[in-house]
N, C-alpha and C positions, 0 to 999 in steps of 0.2 A: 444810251445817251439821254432816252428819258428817264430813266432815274437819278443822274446825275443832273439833270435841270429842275427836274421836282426839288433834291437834296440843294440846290444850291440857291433856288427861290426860296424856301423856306429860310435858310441863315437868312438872307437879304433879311425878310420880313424880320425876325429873330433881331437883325442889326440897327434895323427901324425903331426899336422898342425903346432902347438908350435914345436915340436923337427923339424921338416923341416926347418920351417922359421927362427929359432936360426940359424942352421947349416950355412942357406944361407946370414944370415945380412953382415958378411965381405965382399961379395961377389954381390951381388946384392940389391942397394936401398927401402925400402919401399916399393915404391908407382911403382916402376918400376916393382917389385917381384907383387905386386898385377895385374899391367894392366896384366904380361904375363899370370896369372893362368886365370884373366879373360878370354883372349885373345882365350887363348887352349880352356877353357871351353864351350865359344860362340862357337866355330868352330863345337865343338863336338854336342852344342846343335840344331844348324841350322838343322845337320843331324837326329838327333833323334825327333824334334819337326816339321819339315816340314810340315807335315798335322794340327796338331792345327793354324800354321800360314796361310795356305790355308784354313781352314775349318772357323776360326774364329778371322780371320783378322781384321772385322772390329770393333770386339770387343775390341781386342788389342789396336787399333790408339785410338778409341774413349778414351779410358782409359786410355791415355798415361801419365797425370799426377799424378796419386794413384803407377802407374807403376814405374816412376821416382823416387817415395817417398821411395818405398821399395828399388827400387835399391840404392838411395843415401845414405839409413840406414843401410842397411841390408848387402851391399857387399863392396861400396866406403869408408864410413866412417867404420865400423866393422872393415873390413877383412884391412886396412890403418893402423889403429889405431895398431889392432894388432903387427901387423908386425914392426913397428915403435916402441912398446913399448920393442920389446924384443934386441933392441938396449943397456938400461938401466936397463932391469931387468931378471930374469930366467926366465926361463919354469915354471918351479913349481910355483913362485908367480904369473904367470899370468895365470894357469890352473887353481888355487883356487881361484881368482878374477873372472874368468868366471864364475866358479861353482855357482857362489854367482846372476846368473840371475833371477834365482825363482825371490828372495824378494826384485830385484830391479824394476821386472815387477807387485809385488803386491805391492810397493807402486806408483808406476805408473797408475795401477790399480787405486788405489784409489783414487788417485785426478783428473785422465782425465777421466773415466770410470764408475765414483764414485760406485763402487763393495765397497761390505758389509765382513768386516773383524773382524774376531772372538778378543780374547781378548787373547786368547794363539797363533794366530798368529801374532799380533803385540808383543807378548814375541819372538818366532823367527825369527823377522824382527830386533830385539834389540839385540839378541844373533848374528845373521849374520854378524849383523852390524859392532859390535865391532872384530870381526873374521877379520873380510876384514882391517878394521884399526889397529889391531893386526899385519898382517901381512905388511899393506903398509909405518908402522912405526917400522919394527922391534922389535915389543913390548917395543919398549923406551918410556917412558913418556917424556923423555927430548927431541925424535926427534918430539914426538904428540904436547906441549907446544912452540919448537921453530919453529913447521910447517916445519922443515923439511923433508920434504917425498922424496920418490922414483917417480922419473920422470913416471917410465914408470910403476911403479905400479896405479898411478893417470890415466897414459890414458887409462890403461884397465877399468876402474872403466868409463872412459868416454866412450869406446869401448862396454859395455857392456851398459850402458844407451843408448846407438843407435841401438842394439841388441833387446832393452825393446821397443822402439819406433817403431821398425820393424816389433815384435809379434803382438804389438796393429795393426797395418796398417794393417796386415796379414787377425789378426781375422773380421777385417770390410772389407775388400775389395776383400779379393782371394776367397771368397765363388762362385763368377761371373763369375770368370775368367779360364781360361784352365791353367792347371798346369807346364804343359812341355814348352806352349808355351808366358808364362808368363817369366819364368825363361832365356826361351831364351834371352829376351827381353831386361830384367833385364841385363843381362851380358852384350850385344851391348851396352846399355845405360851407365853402371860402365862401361865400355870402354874407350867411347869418354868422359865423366867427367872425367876418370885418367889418357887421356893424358898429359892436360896442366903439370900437376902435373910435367909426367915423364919428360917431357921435361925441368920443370924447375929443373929437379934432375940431367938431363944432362945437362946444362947451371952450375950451380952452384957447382956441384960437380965432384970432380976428380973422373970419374968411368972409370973403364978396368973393364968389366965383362969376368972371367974365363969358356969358352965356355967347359969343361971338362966332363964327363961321370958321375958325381957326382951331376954337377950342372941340366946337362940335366937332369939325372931321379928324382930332386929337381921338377922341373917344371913342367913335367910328374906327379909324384906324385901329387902335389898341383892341376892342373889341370883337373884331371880325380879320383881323390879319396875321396877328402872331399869338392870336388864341383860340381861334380854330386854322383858318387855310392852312397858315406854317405847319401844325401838327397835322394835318394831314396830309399834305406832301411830303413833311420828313418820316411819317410812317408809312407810306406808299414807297418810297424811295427805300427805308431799312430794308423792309418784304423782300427788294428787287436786287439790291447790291451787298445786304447785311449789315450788322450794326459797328462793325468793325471799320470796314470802309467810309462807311458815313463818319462816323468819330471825327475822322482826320480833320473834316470839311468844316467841324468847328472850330479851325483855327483862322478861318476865313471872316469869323465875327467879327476880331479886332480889325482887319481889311478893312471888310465896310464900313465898321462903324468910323473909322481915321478918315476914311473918303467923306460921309455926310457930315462928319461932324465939321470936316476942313467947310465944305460948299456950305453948308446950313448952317452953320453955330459961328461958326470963323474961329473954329478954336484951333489953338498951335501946336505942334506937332514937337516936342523936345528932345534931346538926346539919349535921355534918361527912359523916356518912354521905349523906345525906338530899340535899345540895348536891353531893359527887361523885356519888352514882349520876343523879341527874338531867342532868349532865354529860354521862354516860357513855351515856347514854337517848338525849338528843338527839342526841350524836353518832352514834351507831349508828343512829338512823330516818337520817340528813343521809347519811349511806354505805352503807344496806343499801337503800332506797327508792333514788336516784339510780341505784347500780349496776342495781338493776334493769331502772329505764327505758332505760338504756342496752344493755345485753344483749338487748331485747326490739327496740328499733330498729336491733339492728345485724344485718348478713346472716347466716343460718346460714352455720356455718363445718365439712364434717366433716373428718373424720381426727382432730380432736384430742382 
């Protein structure tokens, strides 16, 4: 039971992240909202990981470009894109685009990793699929034929392919690596790649950021909840239950995030939404469930 409350605090916080980053778009830029959560996050992790960077430093430098890959996937382009998308669309459509990572990592799976895919899970790769386009066309056939979409329903959908790119790099390269002081690392590095950014967000953009008690514990939050605590509960919880059974509990994002986004944002809850993410649900238990049974019957395999 306590891994499943570690695993299920962690989405919360995870579901936090959307209703934060809505709250803060008037207010602070994209890419400038990402370097600060970065920014707090690195400071916090310098402290917490000091001994892995003393203990296994040289491990670190050596590996600085597997390093770089995940920071540039996993925190610079994710955690950007994000925050960029909800410029142009809700909460809810972009917590049910997430949801939809399973079955963008198992067709990712399949053609870099070439992994073996059942015949009812490419049925919930089909059903997902049409869920997420469901939702990124408002179920118009007439926005789907004239390619009309949603801006920022399209960059979660790219947001979440660098999310699928990130897991792959994970599973080949962090086996080696120190945990805490990978992450740190990771953060320094999405640092100094998102300043150019900020700066060109302050060159081009009229910004007055509102220094207020609202926006401070925006920054606060984002920097100490769903970028370290989250990740460390959801890796405490993997260790205890597996990464297969966690999986599932990503489908719990869209949940929460429809709960705070109703209480905090007042935003409405449509039909459209309601029928893709249920889509997108089932398809993802049809593909993360299956996969498993089959990883679990099949021989251990090392080296990989």
């Amino acid at each position: 039971m306590k891994a499943y409350l570690l695993i299920i605090i962690a989405i919360l916080f995870f579901s936090g992240n959307f209703i934060v980053g809505k709250l803060m778009v008037g207010n602070i830029p994209s890419f400038t909202l990402s370097f600060l959560r970065c920014s707090l996050a690195f400071l916090i992790m310098v402290f917490i990981a000091r001994t892995d960077w003393k203990i296994r430093r040289e491990v670190l430098i050596r590996n600085w470009k597997p390093i770089y890959a995940l920071s540039l996937t996993g925190i610079v382009i994710f955690i950007g894109l994000v925050y960029y998308s909800l410029n142009f669309t809700t909460t809810i459509n972009a917590s049910i685009v997430e949801a939809s990572t399973p079955i963008f990592a198992a067709i990712l799976g399949l053609f870099l990793l070439k992994e073996r895919l059942l015949a009812v899970q490419y049925a919930g790769i089909i059903i997902s699929s049409v869920g997420v386009l469901w939702i990124v066309t408002n179920g118009s056939i007439e926005q789907l034929l004239g390619l009309q979409l949603n801006v920022g329903d399209l960059l979660m959908v790219v947001a979440v392919l660098a999310w699928c790119i990130y897991s792959i790099l994970v599973t080949k390269y962090m086996g080696g690596l120190p945990t805490r002081g990978t992450l740190m690392v990771m953060l320094g590095m999405a640092c100094l790649t998102l300043l150019p950014f900020v700066i060109m967000e302050w060159i081009l953009l009229d910004i007055m950021i509102v220094w207020n008690a609202p926006t401070i514990l925006s920054v606060l939050y984002l920097g100490i909840f769903p970028s370290i605590i989250a990740i460390i509960c959801w890796n405490k919880g993997v260790e205890q239950i597996g990464a297969s059974k966690a999986a599932v509990f990503l489908n719990l994002i869209p949940v929460f995030t429809t709960i705070q986004a109703v209480l905090i944002l007042d935003e409405r809850i449509y039909i459209e939404q309601l029928f893709g993410g249920l889509l997108v649900i089932v398809g993802v238990l049809l593909t993360t469930k299956l996969r498993s049974v089959v990883k679990v019957n099949e021989p251990l395999k090392l080296g990989n």
